[in-house]
C-alpha positions as CSV (number, residue, x, y, z in Angstrom):
1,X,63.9,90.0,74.1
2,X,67.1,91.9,74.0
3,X,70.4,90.1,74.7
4,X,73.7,91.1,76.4
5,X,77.2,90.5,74.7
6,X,80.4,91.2,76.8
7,X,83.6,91.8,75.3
8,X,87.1,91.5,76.9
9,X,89.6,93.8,75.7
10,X,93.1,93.7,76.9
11,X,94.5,96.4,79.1
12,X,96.8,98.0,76.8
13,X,93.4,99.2,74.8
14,X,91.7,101.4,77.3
15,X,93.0,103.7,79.9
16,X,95.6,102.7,82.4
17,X,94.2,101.4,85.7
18,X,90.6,102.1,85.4
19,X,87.8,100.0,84.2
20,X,85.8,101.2,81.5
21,X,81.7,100.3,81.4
22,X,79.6,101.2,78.9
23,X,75.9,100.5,78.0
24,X,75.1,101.1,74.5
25,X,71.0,100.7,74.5
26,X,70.1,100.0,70.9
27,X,67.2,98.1,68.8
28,X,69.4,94.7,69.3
29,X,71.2,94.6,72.2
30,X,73.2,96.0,75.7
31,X,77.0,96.3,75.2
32,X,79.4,96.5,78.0
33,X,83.0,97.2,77.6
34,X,84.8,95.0,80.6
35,X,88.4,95.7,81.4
36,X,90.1,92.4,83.4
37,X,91.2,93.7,86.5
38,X,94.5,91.6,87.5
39,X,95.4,90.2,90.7
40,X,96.8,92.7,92.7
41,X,100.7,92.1,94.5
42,X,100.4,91.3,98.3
43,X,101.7,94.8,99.1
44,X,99.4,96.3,97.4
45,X,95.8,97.4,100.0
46,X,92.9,98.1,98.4
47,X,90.1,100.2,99.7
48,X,87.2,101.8,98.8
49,X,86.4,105.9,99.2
50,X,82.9,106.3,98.2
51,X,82.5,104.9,94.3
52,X,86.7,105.2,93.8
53,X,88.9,102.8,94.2
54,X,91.8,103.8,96.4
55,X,94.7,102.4,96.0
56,X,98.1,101.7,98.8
57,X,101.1,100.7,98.9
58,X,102.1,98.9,102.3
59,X,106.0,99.7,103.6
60,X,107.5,98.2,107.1
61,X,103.9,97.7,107.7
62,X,103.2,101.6,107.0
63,X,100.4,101.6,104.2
64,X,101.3,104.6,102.3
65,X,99.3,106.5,100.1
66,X,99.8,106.1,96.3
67,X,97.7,108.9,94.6
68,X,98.5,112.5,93.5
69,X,98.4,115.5,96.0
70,X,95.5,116.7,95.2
71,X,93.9,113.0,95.6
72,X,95.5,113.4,99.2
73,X,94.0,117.0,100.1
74,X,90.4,116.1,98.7
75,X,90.9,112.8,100.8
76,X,91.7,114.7,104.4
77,X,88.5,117.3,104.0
78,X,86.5,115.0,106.3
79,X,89.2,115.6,109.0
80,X,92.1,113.0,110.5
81,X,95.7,112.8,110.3
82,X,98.5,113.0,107.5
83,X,101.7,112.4,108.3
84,X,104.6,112.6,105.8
85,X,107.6,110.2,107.4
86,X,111.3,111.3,106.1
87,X,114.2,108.8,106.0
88,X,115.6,110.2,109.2
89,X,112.9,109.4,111.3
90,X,111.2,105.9,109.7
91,X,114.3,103.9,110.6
92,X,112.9,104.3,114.4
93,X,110.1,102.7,113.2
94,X,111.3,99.3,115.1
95,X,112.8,101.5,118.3
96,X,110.2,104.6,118.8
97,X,107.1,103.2,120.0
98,X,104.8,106.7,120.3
99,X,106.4,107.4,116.8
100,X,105.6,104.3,115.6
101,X,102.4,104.2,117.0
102,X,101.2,107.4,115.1
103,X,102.6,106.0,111.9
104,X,100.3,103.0,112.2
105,X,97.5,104.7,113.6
106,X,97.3,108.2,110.9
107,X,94.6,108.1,108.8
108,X,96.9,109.2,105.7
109,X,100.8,108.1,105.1
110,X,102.5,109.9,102.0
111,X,105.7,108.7,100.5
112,X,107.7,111.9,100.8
113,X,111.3,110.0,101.4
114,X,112.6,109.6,98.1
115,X,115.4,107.7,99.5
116,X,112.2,105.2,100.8
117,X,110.7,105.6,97.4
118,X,113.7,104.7,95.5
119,X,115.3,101.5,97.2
120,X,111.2,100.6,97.1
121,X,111.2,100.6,93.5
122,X,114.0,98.4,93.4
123,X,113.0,95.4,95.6
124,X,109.4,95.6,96.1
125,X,106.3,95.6,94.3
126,X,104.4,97.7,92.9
127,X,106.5,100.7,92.2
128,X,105.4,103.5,93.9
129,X,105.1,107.2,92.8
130,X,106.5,110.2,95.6
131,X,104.4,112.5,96.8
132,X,106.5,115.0,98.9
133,X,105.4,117.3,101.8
134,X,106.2,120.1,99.9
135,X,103.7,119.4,97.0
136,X,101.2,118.2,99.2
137,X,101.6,121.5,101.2
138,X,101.3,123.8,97.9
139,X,98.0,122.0,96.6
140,X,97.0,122.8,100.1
141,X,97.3,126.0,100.0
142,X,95.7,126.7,97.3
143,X,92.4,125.6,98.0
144,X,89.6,128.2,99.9
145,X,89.0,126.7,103.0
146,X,92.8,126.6,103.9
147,X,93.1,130.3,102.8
148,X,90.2,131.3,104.4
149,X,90.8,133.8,107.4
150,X,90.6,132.0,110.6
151,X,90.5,128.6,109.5
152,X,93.7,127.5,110.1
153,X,95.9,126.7,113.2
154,X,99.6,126.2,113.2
155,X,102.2,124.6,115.0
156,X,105.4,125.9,114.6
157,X,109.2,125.1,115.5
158,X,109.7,128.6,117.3
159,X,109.3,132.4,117.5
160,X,111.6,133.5,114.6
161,X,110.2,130.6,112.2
162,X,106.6,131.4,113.5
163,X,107.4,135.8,112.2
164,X,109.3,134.2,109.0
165,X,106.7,131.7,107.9
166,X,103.7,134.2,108.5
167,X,105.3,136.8,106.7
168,X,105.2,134.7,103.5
169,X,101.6,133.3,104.2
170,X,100.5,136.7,104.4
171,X,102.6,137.4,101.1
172,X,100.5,134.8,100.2
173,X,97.1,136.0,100.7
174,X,96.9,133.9,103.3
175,X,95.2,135.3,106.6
176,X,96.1,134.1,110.3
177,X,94.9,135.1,113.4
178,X,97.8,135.6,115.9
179,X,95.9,133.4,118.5
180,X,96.0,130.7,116.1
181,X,99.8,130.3,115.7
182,X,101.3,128.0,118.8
183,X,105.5,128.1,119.2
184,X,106.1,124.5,120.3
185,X,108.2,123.3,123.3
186,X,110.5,121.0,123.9
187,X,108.8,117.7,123.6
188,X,110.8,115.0,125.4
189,X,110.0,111.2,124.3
190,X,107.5,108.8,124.3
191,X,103.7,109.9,125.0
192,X,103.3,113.5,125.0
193,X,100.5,115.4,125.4
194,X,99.9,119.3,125.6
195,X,96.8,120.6,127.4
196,X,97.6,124.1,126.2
197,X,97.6,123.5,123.0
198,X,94.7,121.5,123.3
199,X,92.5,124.1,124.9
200,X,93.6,126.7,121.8
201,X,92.7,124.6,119.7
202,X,89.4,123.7,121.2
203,X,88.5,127.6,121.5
204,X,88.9,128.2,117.9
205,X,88.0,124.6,116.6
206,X,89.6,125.3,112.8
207,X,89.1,123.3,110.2
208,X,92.9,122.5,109.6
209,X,95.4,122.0,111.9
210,X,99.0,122.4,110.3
211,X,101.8,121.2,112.0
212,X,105.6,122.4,110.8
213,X,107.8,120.9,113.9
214,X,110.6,117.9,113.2
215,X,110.0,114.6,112.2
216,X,108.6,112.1,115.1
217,X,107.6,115.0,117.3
218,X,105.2,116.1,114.8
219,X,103.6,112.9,114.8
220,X,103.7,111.8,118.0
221,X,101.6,116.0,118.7
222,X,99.1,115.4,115.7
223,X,97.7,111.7,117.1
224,X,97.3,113.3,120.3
225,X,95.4,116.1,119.2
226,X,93.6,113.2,116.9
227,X,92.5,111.5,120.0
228,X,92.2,114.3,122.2
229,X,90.0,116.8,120.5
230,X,86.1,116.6,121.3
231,X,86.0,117.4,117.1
232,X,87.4,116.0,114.1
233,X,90.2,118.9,112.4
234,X,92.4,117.7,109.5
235,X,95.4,117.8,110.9
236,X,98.3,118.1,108.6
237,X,101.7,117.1,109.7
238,X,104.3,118.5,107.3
239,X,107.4,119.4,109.0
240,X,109.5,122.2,106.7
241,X,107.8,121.9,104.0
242,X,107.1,125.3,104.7
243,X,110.4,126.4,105.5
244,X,111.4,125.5,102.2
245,X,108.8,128.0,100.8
246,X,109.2,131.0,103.2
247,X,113.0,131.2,103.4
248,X,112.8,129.9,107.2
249,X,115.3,127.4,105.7
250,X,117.2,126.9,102.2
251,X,114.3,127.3,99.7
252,X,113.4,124.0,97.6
253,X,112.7,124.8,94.0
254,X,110.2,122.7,92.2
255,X,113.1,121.0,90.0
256,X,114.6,120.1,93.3
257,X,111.9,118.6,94.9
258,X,110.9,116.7,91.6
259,X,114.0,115.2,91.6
260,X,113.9,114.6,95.8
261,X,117.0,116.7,96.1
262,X,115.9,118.7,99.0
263,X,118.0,116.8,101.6
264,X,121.0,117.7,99.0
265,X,120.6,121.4,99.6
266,X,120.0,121.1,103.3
267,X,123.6,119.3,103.3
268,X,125.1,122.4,101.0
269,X,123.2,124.7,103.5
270,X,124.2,123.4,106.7
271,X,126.6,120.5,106.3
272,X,127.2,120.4,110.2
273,X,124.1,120.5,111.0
274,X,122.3,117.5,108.3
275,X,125.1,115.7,107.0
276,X,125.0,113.4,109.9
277,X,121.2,113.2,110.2
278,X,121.4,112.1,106.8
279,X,124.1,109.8,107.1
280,X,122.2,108.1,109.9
281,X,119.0,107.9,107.9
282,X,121.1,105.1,105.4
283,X,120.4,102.2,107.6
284,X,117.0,102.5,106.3
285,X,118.2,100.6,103.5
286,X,118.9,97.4,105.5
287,X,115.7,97.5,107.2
288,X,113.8,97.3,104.1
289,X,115.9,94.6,102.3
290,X,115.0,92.8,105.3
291,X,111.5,93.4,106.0
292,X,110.0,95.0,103.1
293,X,106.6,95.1,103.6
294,X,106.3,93.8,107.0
295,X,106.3,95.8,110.0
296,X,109.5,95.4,111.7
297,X,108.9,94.0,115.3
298,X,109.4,96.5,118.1
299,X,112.9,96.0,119.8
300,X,112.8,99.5,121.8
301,X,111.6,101.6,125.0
302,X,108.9,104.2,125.0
């Protein structure tokens, strides 16, 4: 009879978080290599995709995603809804309740705000890395399905963004049918729906659903369509990202967005015009000394 010997290595032997198995069948016996998983902090959610662990970080109550973009874009192929929150728009959290009601209900949250990121790092546990809109947008990109002819619909802030953006995606490689490019209204607060949109989209049912309007409309106009739509789209809320790339707005280089300097050159680009949105978005530091992981309570309107 063949016996079974288990040996505990410390973590600092093996590769960083994973667990290594491994059955050795000899004459003698069965060897299994066993990391010790530790306990995980509170803020930390663990769930399981298939046989990977998946791992998030949980923010005012926001559990946002901790992996790498291409993690995230391999995550949303079975459909559902990304939203990428900026500083601006997640001190609302507590005040917005259709904006915070689509933060709580999307299916993926990515830590784009490196202001968020950083005064994270700080207080709360675990440290978490940031993924920004912008990388998750060029991963996105790059794969077939979203380059395919056809197969994606977008949402965008207006005629002349709509001619600028396309302009690069076709620069790109990337193919869009005219009918599949929507110019948003004026949303006004709370609830919204769009029955125009919705029946586009339904005509065309794409795979991906890309939506480059500001932060807490965008949100609010992908959970709807979410709910909404008789089928299940990936709907990708993104804001500029793809501003930053087309030269709809001041273009981001890749150093810049490593660094989460983007809101730096949007200042230097338009001072009038983001200096105070920026300014505002600092309060979000006294919300999360306070609250840290927990969701803040509501205290607003619609």
């Amino acid at each position: 009879m063949r016996g079974k010997t288990i040996f505990l290595f410390p973590r600092n032997l093996l590769l960083p978080n994973s667990i290594l198995i491994r059955d050795m069948m000899t004459d003698q016996e069965d060897i299994s290599v066993v990391e010790p998983r530790p306990a995980q902090p509170e803020a930390l959610v663990e769930r399981r995709h298939g046989s990977r662990e998946e791992m998030r970080c949980q923010i005012l109550g926001v559990n946002f995603f901790t992996g790498i973009a291409q993690e995230a874009v391999d995550k949303m192929r079975d459909g559902g809804l990304l939203v990428v929150p900026a500083a601006p728009a997640l001190i609302e959290i507590g005040t917005n309740a259709a904006y915070r009601e689509a933060l709580l209900s999307a299916d993926l949250v990515i830590p784009d705000s490196g202001y968020m990121v950083l005064i994270w790092n700080l207080i709360g546990k675990p440290r978490i890395p940031r993924l920004s809109g912008l990388e998750y947008l060029r991963v996105l990109l790059m794969q077939s399905d979203a380059r395919a002819f056809g197969n994606t619909f977008w949402i965008m802030a207006g005629e002349h963004s709509a001619a600028v953006n396309l302009k690069w995606l076709r620069e790109q490689g990337i193919g869009v049918r005219a009918e599949s490019v929507y110019n948003a209204p004026m949303y006004g607060k709370g609830r919204l729906e769009d029955p125009v949109l919705l029946a586009l989209i339904e005509e065309q049912k794409p795979q991906h659903i890309i939506v480059t309007i500001g932060g807490g409309n965008q949100e609010r106009i992908g959970l709807y369509l979410r709910r909404a739509l008789s089928y299940k789209p990936a709907i990708h809320c993104i804001g500029a990202a793809i501003a930053f790339l087309s030269g709809d707005q001041v273009h981001v280089p890749r150093w810049a967005d490593k660094f989460a300097m983007g809101w730096l050159l949007r200042i230097l680009s338009h001072p009038k015009r983001y200096a105070p949105r920026y300014w505002h978005a600092r309060k979000l530091l006294g919300i999360l000394l306070r609250y840290r992981s927990q969701l803040p309570p509501f205290t607003g309107g619609k």
